[in-house]
ZATOR-267329 format. One record per residue (C-alpha): residue number from 1; residue in three letters; y, x, z. Coordinates in steps of 0.2 Angstrom, whole numbers, plus 5000, padded with zeros to 4 digits. Last residue first. Example, Ala and Ser with C-alpha at 12.3 -4.5 7.8 and 13.67 -1.06 7.14 Angstrom:
2
node seq: 2, type: SER, Y: 4995, X: 5068, Z: 5036
node seq: 1, type: ALA, Y: 4978, X: 5062, Z: 5039
//
This chain:
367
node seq: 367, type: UNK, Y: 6203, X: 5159, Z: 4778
node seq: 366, type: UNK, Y: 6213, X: 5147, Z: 4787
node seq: 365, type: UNK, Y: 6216, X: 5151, Z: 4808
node seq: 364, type: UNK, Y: 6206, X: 5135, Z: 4815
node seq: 363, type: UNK, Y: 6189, X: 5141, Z: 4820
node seq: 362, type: UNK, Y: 6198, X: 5154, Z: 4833
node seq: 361, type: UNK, Y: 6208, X: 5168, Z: 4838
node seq: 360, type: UNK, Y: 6218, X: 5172, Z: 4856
node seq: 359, type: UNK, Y: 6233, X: 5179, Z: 4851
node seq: 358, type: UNK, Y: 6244, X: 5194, Z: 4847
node seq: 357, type: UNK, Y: 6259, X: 5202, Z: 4845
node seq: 356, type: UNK, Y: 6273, X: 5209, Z: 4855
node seq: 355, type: UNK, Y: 6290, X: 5219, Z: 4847
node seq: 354, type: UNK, Y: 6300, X: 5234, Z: 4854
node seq: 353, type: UNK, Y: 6312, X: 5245, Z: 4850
node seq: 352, type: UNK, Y: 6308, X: 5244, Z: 4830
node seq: 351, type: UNK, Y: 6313, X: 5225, Z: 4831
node seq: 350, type: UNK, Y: 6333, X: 5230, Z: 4837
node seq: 349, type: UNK, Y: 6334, X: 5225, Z: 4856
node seq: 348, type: UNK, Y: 6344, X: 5209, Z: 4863
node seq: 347, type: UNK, Y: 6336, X: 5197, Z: 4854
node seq: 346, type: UNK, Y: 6318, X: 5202, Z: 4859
node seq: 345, type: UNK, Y: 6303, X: 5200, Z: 4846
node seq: 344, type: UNK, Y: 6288, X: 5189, Z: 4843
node seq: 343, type: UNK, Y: 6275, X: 5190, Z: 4833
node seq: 342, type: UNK, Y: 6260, X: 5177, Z: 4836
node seq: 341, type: UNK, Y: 6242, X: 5173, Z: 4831
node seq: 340, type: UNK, Y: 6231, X: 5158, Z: 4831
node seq: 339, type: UNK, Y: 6240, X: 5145, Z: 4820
node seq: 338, type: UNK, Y: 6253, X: 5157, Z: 4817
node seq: 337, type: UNK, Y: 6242, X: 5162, Z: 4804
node seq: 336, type: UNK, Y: 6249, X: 5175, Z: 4791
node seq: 335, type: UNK, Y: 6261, X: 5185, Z: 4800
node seq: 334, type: UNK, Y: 6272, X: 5200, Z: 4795
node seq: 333, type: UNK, Y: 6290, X: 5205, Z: 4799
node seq: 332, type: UNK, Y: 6297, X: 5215, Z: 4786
node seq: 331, type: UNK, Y: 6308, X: 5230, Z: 4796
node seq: 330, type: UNK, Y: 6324, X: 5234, Z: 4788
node seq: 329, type: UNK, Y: 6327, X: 5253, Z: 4789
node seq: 328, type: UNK, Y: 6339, X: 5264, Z: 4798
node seq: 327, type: UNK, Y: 6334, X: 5256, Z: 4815
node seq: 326, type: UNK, Y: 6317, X: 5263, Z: 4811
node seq: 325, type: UNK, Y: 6322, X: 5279, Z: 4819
node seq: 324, type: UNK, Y: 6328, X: 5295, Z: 4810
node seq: 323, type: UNK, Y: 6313, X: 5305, Z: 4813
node seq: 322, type: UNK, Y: 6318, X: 5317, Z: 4797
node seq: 321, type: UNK, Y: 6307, X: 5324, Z: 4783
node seq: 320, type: UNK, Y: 6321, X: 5324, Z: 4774
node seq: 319, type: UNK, Y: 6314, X: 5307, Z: 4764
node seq: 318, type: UNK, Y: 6311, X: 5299, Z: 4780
node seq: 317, type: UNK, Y: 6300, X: 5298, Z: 4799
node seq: 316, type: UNK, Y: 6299, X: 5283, Z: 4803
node seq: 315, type: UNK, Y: 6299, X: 5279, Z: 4821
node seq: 314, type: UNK, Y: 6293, X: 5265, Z: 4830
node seq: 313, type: UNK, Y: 6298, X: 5267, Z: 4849
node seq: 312, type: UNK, Y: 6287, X: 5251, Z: 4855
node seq: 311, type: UNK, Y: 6271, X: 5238, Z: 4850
node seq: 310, type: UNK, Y: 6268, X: 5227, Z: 4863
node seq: 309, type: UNK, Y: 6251, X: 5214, Z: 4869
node seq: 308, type: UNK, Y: 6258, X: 5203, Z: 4878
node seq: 307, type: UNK, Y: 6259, X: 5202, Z: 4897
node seq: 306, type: UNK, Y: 6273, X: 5215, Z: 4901
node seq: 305, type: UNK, Y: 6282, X: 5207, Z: 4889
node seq: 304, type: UNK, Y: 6289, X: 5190, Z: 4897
node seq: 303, type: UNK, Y: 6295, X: 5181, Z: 4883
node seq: 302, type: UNK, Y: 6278, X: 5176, Z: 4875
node seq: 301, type: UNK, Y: 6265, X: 5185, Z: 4865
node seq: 300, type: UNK, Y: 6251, X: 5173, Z: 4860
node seq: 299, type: UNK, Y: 6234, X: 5181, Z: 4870
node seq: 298, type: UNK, Y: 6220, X: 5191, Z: 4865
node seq: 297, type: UNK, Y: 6225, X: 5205, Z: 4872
node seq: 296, type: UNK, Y: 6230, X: 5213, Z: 4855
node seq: 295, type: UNK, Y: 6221, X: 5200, Z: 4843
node seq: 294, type: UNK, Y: 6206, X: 5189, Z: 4847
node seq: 293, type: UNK, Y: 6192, X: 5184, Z: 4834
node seq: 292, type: UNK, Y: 6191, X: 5175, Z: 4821
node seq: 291, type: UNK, Y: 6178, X: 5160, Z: 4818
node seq: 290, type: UNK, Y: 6175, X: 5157, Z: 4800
node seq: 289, type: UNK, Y: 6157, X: 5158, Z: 4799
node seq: 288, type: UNK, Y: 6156, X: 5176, Z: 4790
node seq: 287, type: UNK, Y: 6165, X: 5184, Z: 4807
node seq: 286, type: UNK, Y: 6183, X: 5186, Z: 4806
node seq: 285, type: UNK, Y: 6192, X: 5201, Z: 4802
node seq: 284, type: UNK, Y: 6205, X: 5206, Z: 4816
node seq: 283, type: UNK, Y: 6222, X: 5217, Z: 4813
node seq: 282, type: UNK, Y: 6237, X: 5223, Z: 4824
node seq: 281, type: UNK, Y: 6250, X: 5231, Z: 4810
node seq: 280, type: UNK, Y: 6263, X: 5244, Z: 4811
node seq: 279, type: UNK, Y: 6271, X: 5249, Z: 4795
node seq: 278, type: UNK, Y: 6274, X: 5264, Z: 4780
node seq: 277, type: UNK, Y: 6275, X: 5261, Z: 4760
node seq: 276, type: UNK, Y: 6277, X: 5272, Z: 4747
node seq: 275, type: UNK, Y: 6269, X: 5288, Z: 4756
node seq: 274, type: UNK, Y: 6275, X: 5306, Z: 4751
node seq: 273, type: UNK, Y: 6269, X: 5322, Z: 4741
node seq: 272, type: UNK, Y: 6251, X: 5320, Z: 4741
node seq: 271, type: UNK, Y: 6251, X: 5300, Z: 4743
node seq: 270, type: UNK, Y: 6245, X: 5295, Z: 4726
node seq: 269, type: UNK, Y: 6229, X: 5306, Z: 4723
node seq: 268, type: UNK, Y: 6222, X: 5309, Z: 4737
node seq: 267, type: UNK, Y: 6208, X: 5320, Z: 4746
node seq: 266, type: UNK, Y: 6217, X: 5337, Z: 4742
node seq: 265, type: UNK, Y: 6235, X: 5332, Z: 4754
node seq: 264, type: UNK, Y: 6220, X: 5335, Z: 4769
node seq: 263, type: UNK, Y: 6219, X: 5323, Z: 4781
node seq: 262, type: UNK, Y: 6224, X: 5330, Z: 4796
node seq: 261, type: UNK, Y: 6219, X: 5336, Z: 4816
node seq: 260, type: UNK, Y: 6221, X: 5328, Z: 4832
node seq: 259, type: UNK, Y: 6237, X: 5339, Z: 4836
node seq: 258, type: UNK, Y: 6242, X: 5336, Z: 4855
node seq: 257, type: UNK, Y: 6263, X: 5336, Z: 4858
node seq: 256, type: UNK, Y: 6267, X: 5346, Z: 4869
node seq: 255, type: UNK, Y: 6273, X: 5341, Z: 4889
node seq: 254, type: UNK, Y: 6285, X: 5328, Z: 4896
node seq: 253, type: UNK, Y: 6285, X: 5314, Z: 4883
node seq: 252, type: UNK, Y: 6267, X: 5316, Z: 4875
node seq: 251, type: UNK, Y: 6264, X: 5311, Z: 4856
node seq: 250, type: UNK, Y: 6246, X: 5311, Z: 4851
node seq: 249, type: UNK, Y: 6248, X: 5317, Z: 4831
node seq: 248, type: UNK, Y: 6236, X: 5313, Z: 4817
node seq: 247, type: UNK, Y: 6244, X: 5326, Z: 4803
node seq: 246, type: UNK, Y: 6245, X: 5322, Z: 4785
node seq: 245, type: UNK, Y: 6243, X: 5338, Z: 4774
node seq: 244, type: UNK, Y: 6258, X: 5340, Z: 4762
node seq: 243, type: UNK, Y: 6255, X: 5360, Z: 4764
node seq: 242, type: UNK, Y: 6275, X: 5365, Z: 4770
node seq: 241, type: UNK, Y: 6282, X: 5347, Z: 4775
node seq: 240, type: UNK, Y: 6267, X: 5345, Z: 4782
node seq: 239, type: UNK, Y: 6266, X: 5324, Z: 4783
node seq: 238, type: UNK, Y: 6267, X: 5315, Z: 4799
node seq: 237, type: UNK, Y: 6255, X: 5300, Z: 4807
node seq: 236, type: UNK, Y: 6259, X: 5297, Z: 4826
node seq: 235, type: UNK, Y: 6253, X: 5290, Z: 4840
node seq: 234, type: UNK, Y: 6258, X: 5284, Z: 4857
node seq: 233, type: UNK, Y: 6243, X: 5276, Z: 4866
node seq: 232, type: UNK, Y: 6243, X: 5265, Z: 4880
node seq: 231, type: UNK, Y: 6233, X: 5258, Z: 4895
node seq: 230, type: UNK, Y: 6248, X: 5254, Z: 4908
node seq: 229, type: UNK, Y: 6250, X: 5263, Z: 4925
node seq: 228, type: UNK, Y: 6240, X: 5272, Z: 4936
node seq: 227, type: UNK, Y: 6222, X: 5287, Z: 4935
node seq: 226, type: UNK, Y: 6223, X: 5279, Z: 4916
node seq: 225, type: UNK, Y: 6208, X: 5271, Z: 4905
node seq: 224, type: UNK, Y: 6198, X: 5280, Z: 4894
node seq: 223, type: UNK, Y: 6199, X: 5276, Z: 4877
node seq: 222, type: UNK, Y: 6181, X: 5278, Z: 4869
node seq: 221, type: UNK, Y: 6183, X: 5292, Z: 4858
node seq: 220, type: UNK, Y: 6188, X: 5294, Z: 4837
node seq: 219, type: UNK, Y: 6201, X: 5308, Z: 4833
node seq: 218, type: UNK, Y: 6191, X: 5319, Z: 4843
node seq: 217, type: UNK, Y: 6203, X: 5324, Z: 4858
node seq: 216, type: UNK, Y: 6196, X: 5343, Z: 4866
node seq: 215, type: UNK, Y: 6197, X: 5356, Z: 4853
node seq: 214, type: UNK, Y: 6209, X: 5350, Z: 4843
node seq: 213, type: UNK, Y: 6209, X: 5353, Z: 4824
node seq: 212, type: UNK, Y: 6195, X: 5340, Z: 4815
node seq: 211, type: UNK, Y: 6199, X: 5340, Z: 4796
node seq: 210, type: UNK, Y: 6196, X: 5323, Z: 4790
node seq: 209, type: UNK, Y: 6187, X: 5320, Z: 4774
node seq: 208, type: UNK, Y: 6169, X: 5319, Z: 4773
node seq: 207, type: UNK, Y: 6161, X: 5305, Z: 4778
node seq: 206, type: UNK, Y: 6158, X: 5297, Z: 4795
node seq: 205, type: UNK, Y: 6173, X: 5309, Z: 4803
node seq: 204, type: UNK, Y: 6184, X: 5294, Z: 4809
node seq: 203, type: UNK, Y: 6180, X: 5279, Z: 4797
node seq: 202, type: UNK, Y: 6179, X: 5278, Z: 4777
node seq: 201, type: UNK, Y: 6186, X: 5284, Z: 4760
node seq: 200, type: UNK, Y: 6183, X: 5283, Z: 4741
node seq: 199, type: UNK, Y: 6194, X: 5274, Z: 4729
node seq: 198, type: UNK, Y: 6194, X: 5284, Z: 4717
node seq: 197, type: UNK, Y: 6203, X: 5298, Z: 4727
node seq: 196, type: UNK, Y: 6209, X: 5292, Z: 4745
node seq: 195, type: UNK, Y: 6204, X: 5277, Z: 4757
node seq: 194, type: UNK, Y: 6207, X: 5284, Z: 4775
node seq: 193, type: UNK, Y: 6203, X: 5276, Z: 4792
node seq: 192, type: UNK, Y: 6206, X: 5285, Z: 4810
node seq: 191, type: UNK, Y: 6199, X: 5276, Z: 4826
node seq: 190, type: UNK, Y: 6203, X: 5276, Z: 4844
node seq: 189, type: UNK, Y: 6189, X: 5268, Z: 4855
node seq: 188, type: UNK, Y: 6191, X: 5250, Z: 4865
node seq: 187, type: UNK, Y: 6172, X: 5247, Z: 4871
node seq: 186, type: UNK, Y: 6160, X: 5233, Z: 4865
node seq: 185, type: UNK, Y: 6147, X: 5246, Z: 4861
node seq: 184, type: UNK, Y: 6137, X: 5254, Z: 4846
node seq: 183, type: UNK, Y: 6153, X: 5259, Z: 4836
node seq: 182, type: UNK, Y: 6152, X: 5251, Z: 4820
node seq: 181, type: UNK, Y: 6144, X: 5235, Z: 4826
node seq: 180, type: UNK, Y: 6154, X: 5232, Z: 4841
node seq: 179, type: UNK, Y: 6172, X: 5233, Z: 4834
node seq: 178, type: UNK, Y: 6185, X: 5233, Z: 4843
node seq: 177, type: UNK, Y: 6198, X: 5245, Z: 4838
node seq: 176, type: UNK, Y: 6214, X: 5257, Z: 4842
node seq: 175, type: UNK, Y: 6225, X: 5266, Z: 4831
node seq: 174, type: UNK, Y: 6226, X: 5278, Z: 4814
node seq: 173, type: UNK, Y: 6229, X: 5274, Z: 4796
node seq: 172, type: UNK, Y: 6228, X: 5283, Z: 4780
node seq: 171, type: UNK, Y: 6232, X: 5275, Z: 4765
node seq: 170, type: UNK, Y: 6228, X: 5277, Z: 4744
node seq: 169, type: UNK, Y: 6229, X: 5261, Z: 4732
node seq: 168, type: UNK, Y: 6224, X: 5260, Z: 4716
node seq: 167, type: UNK, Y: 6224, X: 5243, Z: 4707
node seq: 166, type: UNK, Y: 6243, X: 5247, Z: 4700
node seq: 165, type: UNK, Y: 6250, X: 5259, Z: 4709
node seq: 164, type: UNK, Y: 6248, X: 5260, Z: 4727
node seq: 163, type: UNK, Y: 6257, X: 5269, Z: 4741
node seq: 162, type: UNK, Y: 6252, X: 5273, Z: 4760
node seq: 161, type: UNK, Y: 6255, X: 5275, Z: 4779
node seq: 160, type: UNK, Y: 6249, X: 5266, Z: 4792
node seq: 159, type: UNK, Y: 6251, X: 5262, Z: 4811
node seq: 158, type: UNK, Y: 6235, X: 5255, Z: 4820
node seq: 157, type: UNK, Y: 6229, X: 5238, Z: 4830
node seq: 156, type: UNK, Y: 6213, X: 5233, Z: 4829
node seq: 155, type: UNK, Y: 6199, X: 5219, Z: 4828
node seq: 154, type: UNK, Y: 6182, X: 5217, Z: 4824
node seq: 153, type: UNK, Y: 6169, X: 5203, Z: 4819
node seq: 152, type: UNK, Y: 6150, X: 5203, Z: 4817
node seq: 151, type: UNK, Y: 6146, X: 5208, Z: 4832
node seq: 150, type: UNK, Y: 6154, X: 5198, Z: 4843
node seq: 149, type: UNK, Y: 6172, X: 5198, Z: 4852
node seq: 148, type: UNK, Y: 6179, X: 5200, Z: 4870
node seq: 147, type: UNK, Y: 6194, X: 5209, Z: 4872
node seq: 146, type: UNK, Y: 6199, X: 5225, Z: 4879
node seq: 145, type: UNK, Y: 6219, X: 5232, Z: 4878
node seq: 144, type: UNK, Y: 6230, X: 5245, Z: 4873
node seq: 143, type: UNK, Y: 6248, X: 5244, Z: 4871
node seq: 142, type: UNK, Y: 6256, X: 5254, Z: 4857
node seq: 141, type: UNK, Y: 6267, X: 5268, Z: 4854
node seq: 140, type: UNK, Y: 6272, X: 5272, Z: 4838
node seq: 139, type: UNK, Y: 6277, X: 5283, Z: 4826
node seq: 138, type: UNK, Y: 6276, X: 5285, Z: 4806
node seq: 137, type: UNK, Y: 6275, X: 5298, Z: 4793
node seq: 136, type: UNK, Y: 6284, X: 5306, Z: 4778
node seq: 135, type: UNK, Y: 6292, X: 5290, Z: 4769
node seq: 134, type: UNK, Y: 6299, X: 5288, Z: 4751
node seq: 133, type: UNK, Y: 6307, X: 5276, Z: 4755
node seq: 132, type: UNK, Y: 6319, X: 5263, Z: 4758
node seq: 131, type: UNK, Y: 6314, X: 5252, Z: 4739
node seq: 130, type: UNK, Y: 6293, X: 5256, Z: 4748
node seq: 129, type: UNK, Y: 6295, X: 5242, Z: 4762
node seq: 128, type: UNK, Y: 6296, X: 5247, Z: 4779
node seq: 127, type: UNK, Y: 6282, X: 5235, Z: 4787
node seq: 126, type: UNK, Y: 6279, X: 5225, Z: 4802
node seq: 125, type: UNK, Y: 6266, X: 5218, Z: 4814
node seq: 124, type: UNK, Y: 6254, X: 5200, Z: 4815
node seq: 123, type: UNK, Y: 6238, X: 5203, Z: 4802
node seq: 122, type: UNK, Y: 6222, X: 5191, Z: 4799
node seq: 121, type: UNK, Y: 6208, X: 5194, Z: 4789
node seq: 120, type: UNK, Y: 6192, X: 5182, Z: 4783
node seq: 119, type: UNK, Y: 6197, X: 5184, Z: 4764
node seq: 118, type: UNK, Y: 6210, X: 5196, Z: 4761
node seq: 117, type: UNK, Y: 6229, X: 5190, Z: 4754
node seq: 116, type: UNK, Y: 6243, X: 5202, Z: 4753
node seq: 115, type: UNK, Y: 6233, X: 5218, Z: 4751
node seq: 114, type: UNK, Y: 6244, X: 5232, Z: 4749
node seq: 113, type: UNK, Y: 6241, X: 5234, Z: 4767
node seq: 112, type: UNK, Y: 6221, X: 5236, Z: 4764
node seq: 111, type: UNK, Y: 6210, X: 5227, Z: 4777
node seq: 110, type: UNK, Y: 6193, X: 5235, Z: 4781
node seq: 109, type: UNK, Y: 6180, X: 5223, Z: 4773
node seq: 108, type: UNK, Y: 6173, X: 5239, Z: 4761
node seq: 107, type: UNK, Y: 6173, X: 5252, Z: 4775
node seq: 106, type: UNK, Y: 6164, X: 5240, Z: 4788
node seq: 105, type: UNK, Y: 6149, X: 5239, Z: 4775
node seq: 104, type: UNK, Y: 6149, X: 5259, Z: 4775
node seq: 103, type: UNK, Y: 6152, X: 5262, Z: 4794
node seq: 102, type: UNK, Y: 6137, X: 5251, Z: 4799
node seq: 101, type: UNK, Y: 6126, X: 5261, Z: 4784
node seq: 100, type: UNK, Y: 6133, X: 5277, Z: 4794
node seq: 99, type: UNK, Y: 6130, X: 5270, Z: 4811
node seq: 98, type: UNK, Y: 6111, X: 5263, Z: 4806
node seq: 97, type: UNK, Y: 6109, X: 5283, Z: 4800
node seq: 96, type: UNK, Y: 6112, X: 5290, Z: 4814
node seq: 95, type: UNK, Y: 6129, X: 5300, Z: 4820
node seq: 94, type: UNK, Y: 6135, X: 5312, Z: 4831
node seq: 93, type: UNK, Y: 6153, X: 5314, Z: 4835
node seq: 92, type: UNK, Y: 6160, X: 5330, Z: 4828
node seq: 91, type: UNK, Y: 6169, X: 5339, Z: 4842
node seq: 90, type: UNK, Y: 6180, X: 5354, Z: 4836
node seq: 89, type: UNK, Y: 6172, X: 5374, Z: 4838
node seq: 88, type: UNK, Y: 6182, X: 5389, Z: 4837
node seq: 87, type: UNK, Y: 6185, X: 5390, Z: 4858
node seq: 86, type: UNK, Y: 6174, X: 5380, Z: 4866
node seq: 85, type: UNK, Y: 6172, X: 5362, Z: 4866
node seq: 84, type: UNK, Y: 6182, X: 5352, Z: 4879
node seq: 83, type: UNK, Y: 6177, X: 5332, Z: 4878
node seq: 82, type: UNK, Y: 6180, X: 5320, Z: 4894
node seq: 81, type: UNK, Y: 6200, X: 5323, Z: 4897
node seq: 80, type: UNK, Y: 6210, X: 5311, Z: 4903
node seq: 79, type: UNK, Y: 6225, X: 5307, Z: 4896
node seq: 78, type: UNK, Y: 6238, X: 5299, Z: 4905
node seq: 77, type: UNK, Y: 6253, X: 5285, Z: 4895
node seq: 76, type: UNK, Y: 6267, X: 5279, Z: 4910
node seq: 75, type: UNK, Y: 6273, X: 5264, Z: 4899
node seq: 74, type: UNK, Y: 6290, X: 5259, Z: 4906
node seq: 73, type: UNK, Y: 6296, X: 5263, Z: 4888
node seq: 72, type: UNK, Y: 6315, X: 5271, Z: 4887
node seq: 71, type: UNK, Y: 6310, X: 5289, Z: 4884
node seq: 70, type: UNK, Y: 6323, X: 5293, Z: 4873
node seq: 69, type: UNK, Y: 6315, X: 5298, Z: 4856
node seq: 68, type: UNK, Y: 6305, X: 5315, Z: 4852
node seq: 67, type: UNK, Y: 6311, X: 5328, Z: 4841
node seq: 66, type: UNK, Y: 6297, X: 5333, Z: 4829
node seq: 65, type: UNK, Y: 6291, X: 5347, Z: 4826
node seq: 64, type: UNK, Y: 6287, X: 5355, Z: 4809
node seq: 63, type: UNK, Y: 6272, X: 5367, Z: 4801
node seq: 62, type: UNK, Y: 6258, X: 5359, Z: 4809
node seq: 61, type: UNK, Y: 6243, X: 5367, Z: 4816
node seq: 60, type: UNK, Y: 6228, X: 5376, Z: 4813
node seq: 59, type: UNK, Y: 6226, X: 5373, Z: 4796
node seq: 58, type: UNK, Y: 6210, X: 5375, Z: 4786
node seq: 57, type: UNK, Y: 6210, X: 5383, Z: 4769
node seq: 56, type: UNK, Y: 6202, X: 5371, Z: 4757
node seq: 55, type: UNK, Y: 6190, X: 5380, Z: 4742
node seq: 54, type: UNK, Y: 6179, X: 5368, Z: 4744
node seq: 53, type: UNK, Y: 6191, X: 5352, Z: 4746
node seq: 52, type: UNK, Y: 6188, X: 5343, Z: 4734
node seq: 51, type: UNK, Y: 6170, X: 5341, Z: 4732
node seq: 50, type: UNK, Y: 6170, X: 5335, Z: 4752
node seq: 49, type: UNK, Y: 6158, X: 5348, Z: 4762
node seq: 48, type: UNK, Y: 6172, X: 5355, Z: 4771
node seq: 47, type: UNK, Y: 6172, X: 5337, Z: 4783
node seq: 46, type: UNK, Y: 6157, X: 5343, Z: 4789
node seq: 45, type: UNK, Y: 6164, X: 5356, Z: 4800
node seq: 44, type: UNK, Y: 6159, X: 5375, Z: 4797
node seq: 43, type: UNK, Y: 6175, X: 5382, Z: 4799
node seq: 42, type: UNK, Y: 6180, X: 5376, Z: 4816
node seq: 41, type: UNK, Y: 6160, X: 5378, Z: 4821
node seq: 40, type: UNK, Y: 6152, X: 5360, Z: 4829
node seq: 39, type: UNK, Y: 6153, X: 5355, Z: 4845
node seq: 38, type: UNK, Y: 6141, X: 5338, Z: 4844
node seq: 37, type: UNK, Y: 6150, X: 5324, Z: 4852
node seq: 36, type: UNK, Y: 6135, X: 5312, Z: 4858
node seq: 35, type: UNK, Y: 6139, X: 5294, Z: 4863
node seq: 34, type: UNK, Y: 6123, X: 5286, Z: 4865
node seq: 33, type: UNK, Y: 6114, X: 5288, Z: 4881
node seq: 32, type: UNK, Y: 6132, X: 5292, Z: 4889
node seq: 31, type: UNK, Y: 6149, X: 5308, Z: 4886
node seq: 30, type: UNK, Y: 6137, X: 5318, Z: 4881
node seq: 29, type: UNK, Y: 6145, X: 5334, Z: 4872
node seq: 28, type: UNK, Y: 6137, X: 5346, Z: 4863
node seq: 27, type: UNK, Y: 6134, X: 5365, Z: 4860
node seq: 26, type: UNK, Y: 6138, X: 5374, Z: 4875
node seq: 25, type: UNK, Y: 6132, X: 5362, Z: 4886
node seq: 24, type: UNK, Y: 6142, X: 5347, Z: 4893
node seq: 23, type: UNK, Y: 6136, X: 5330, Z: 4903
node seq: 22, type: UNK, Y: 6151, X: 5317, Z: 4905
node seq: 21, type: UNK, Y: 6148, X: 5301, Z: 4914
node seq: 20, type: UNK, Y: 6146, X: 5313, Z: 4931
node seq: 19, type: UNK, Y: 6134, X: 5301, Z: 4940
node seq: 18, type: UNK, Y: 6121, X: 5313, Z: 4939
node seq: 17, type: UNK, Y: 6129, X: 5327, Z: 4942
node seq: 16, type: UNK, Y: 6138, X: 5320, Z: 4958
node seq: 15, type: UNK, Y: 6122, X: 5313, Z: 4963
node seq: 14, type: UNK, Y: 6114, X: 5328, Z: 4961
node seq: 13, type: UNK, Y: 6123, X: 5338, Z: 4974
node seq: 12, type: UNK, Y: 6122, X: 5327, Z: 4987
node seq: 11, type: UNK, Y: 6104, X: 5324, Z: 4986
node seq: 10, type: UNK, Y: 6105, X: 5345, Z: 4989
node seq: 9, type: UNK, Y: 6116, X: 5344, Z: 5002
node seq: 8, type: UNK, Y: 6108, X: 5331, Z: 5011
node seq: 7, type: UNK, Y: 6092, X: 5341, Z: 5012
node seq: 6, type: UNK, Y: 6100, X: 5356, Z: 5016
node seq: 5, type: UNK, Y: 6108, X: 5347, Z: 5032
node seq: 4, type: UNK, Y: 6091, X: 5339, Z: 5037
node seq: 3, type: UNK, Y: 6082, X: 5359, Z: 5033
node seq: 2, type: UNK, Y: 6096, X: 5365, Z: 5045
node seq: 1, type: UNK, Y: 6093, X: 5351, Z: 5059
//
C-alpha cells in the first residue's frame, strides 16, 4: 500500500510540472515549445546596442505620477503573472531569424497615423489633432478580444503618439495584435512599435530600441486571459517630464501602476520634447488579394456595448504635463470603410468615455 501511495504521488508530481504551461530557470523563461523569454542582465540588454544610445543611462522608473480617473468602467482588468526574472535582469523574448525577417516585412506595411490613405489598411478610432497640443502621452483602456485571421493579414488595436514634418514622421505606439506571421501563433499578444531617427524603428524588442524596465511584464506576451470578468488592457503612453523618455505604462485601479519600460527620447528626432498628434485607433491590413480581415471582435458595434469591441477612459495627457481628460480636446472620429467597419458612440457620454468599433472584414472594404 506505501509503494501504491508513493507511486501516485510521484505521477502526481509530474503532471502538475508538466502541465505547468510555464517552465522557469534562472536564465529563461518558457512559457511553450516556442515562446522563450531569455532573462537577460538590466544593463546588458539588447536595446543598449542602438548607435544612439551608448552612452544611455538606464532609468529605473518614471519621474511623475499620474492621478488616475474615476473608475466608472464595469471592466474588472486581472493580471496574471507567467514571466518573473530575478532581480537585475528583464525578459527579452527570444528570437530566430524567420521572426526577425517576419518583423521586418511587417515593419514596412505597418500603418502610420500621419498616413491618410495606405494601401490594404483600414482604421475606426479617434484622434487629438496637433492645433490642441503639444501632447505628453495618452490613456486608454480597451477591450480585448480573439478573432480568426490568416497569415498574411493582421489586426490591432493601440493608442499612439507622434508628429511629423514634412515626409518625416516619428510615433510610438502600444496595444494588442493579431498577427500569425510575426508572432508564430494565432494568439492575442500585446505589442509595442516605434519608427524614430531616419526612419528606422520596428516591433517589441526585435531591434534595438526599447528599454525593457519590469522584471516580470515584457512589453510583448500572449495576453492571458482573466481568473473573472472581461479581457482588457488599460494602457498608457507618458513622456518624463525630467528625461523626455516615453514611458509604456499598465495602469491599475486599486494598486500601482506597472512600468513596462520606455523608449528612450535619444531614438527620435521630432518627438523628444513633445508629440504633435495623439489618438486611439483599432487597425487591420489586408492580405495581398484584397480580403481584410476582422477588427476588434470582429463584429459592427451596435447599441448594446457589452458586445462590441470598446475603447474607454481616454486620457490625454497636455502641455503641463497634466491628465486633463480628453473632454478638453475635440476628438476626430475616424473611419475609412464603413462598408466593413463601424464607430459608434453613446449620446449620453462625451466620445473620450466610451466609444466601440469594429467589424467583421471582408472582399468588399475598397483598397
Amino acid at each position: 500500500m506505501k509503494f501504491f501511495c508513493k507511486f501516485i504521488t510521484i505521477i502526481f508530481t509530474v503532471c502538475v510540472v508538466q502541465c505547468r504551461e510555464t517552465v522557469r530557470n534562472p536564465n529563461s523563461v518558457k512559457v511553450n515549445d516556442k515562446i522563450i523569454y531569455d532573462c537577460v542582465d538590466i544593463y546588458k540588454q539588447p536595446s543598449l546596442s542602438h548607435p544612439l544610445l551608448q552612452n544611455h543611462k538606464i532609468q529605473l522608473k518614471p519621474s511623475f505620477s499620474i492621478s488616475k480617473p474615476k473608475d466608472k468602467s464595469k471592466s474588472k482588468i486581472q493580471s496574471n503573472k507567467i514571466i518573473e526574472c530575478s532581480d537585475g535582469t528583464v525578459p527579452i523574448l527570444k528570437h530566430t531569424n524567420v521572426s526577425v525577417t517576419n518583423a521586418q516585412h511587417w515593419a514596412k506595411k505597418h500603418f502610420s497615423p500621419f498616413t491618410i490613405d495606405s494601401h490594404g489598411t483600414h482604421i475606426a478610432g479617434v484622434r487629438a489633432l496637433p492645433y490642441q497640443g503639444p501632447y505628453h502621452g495618452v490613456t486608454a483602456l480597451m477591450s480585448v478580444h480573439d478573432l480568426n485571421i490568416s497569415v498574411d493579414q493582421a489586426s490591432y488595436t493601440n493608442i499612439y503618439v507622434g508628429s511629423g514634418v514634412r515626409d518625416k514622421v516619428n510615433f510610438l505606439q502600444t496595444g494588442w495584435m493579431v498577427n500569425p506571421a510575426l508572432f508564430g501563433d494565432s494568439r492575442t499578444w500585446s505589442y509595442g512599435f516605434w519608427k524614430g531617427v531616419n526612419g528606422t524603428g520596428c516591433y517589441n524588442t526585435i531591434c534595438p530600441g526599447f528599454i525593457q524596465v519590469s522584471r516580470t511584464d515584457p512589453l510583448s506576451i500572449p495576453i492571458p486571459y482573466p481568473r473573472k470578468g472581461d479581457r482588457a488592457i488599460y494602457i498608457s503612453i507618458l513622456q518624463d517630464k525630467k528625461t523626455g523618455n516615453w514611458w509604456a505604462i499598465h495602469v491599475n485601479y486599486h494598486a500601482p501602476d506597472l512600468n513596462i519600460g520606455y523608449w528612450p527620447k535619444e531614438v527620435f528626432d521630432l518627438i523628444g520634447t513633445n508629440a504633435d498628434m495623439v489618438g486611439v485607433l483599432g487597425v487591420v491590413q489586408a492580405s495581398p488579394s484584397g480580403k481584410s480581415p476582422p477588427m476588434g471582435n470582429g463584429h459592427l458595434p451596435t447599441k448594446h456595448e457589452k458586445e462590441s469591441a470598446r475603447i474607454e477612459n481616454v486620457e490625454i495627457i497636455d502641455s503641463q504635463f497634466k491628465a486633463i481628460g480628453s473632454r478638453k480636446y475635440k476628438l476626430e472620429k475616424l473611419l475609412d470603410s464603413n462598408k466593413c467597419y463601424g464607430l459608434r458612440a453613446r449620446e449620453d457620454l462625451p466620445l473620450h468615455d466610451l466609444f466601440t468599433y469594429g467589424g467583421p472584414g471582408g472582399d468588399s472594404c475598397g483598397i
